[in-house]
C-alpha positions in Angstrom: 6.7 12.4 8.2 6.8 12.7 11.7 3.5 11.6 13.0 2.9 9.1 16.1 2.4 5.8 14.3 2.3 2.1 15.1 5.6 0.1 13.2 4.7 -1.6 10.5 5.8 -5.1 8.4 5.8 -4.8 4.6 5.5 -7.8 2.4 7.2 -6.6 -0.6 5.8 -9.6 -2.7 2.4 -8.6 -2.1 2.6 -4.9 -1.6 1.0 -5.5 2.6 1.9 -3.7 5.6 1.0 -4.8 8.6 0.7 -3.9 11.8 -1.4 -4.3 14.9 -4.0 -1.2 16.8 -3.5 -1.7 20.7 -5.8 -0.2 22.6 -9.2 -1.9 25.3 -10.0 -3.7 22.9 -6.7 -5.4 22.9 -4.4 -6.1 19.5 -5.7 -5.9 16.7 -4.2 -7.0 13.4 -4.9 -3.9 10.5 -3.7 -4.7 6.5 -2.9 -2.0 4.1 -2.5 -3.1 0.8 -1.5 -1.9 -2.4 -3.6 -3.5 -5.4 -2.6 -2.5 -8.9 -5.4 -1.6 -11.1 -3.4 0.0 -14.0 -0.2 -0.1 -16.1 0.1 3.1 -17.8 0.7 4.4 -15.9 1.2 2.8 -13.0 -2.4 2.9 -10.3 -2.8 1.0 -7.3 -5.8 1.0 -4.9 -5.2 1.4 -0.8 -7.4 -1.9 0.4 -7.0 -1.0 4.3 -9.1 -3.3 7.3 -8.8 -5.2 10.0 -7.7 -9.0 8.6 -9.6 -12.0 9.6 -7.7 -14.4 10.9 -9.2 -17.4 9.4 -9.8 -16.0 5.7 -7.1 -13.8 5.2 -9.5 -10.9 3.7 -9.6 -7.6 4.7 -12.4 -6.1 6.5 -12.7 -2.8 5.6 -16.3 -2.6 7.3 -14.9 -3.5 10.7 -15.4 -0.8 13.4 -12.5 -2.2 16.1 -13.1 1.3 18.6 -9.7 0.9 19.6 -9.4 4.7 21.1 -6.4 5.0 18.5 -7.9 6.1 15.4 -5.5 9.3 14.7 -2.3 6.5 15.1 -3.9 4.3 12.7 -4.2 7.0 10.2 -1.3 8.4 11.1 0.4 4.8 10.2 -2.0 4.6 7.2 -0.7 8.1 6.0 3.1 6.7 6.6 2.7 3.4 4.6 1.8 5.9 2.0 5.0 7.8 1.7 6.6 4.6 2.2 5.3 3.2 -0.6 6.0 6.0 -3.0 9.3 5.6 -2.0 9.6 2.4 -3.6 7.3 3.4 -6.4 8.2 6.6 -7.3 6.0 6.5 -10.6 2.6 5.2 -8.6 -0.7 7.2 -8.0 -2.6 5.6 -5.2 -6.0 5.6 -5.2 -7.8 5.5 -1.6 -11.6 5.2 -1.2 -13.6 4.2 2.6 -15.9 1.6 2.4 -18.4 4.3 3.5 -18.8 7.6 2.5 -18.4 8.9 6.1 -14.9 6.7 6.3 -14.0 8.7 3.0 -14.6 11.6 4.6 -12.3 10.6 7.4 -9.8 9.8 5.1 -10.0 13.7 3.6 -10.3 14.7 7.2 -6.8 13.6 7.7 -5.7 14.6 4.0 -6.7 17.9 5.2 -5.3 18.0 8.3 -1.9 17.3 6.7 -2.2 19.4 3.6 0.2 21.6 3.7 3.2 19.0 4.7 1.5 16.7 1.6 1.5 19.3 -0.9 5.6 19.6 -0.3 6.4 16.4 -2.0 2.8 15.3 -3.6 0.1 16.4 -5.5 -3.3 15.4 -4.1 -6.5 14.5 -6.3 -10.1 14.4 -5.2 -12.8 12.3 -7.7 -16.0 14.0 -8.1 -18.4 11.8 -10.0 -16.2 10.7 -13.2 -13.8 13.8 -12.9 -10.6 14.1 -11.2 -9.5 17.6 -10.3 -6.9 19.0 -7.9 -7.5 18.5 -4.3 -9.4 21.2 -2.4 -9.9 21.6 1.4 -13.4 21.1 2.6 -14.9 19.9 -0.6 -16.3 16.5 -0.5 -14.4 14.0 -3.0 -16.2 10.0 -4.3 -12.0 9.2 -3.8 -8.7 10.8 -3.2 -5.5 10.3 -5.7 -2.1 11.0 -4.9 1.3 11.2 -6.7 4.4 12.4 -6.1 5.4 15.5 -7.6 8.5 14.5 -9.9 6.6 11.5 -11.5 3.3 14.2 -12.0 1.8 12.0 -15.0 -1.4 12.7 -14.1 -0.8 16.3 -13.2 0.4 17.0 -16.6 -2.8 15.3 -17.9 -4.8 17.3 -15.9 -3.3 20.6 -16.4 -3.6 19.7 -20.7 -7.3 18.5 -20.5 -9.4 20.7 -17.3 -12.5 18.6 -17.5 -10.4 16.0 -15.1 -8.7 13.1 -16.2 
């Protein structure tokens, strides 16, 4: 995709990007990573923050009011496609730490939909159900996969109460 976007390190060992928000506030260091939380198939989670320096956790509370919000999701959105690169079979799970920062996230999502839904099929979570993504409906979490690996669009289409 070509969306403005900050460059980005990746740590391959443990599935990180990195890269740093400039803006007033000055430069500020942002983690994405990949968490597995399945096997079979293959889930991860999107932990995304600002990192603190001394612990090495990720803040995903932080507010850093950088004025460079649609860059950082624009970078967040890249690592994405990036990372399905290298793991074609994945499903990445993404959830704010807020429900407004979720909604954010599907603000973006939405934005995008049409140049996602070329290569991916998107998920939204309502309660315990996953279902198909749809615009302007408000989602606990968003899934996505690409479309030649669709395990879990298969398993949706063959059992329509979600997966």
């Amino acid at each position: 995709m070509h969306l403005e976007r900050y460059a980005y390190g990746i740590d391959p060992q443990s599935l990180e990007y990195e890269f740093y928000s400039e803006g007033p506030r000055g430069k500020i260091k942002k983690i994405i990573r990949f968490q597995r939380i399945s096997d079979d198939p293959p889930g991860y989670n999107l932990a995304f923050g600002d990192i603190d320096p001394e612990t090495g956790i990720i803040d995903d509370f932080q507010i850093t009011n950088n004025h460079d919000r649609e860059k950082i999701l624009n970078t967040v959105v890249n690592t994405v496609g990036d990372f399905l690169e290298q793991y074609p079979e994945a499903m990445i799970i993404a959830q704010g730490s807020t429900p407004s920062r979720t909604r954010l996230y599907q603000m973006k999502i939405t934005a995008l939909y049409d140049l996602l839904c070329e290569k991916y099929y998107l998920y939204g979570l309502t309660g315990e159900h996953w279902e198909l993504f749809a615009r302007n409906k408000p989602y606990d979490a968003i899934g996505i996969e690409r479309k030649e690996y669709n395990f879990y669009y298969i398993h949706l289409q063959n059992n329509p109460h979600g997966i």
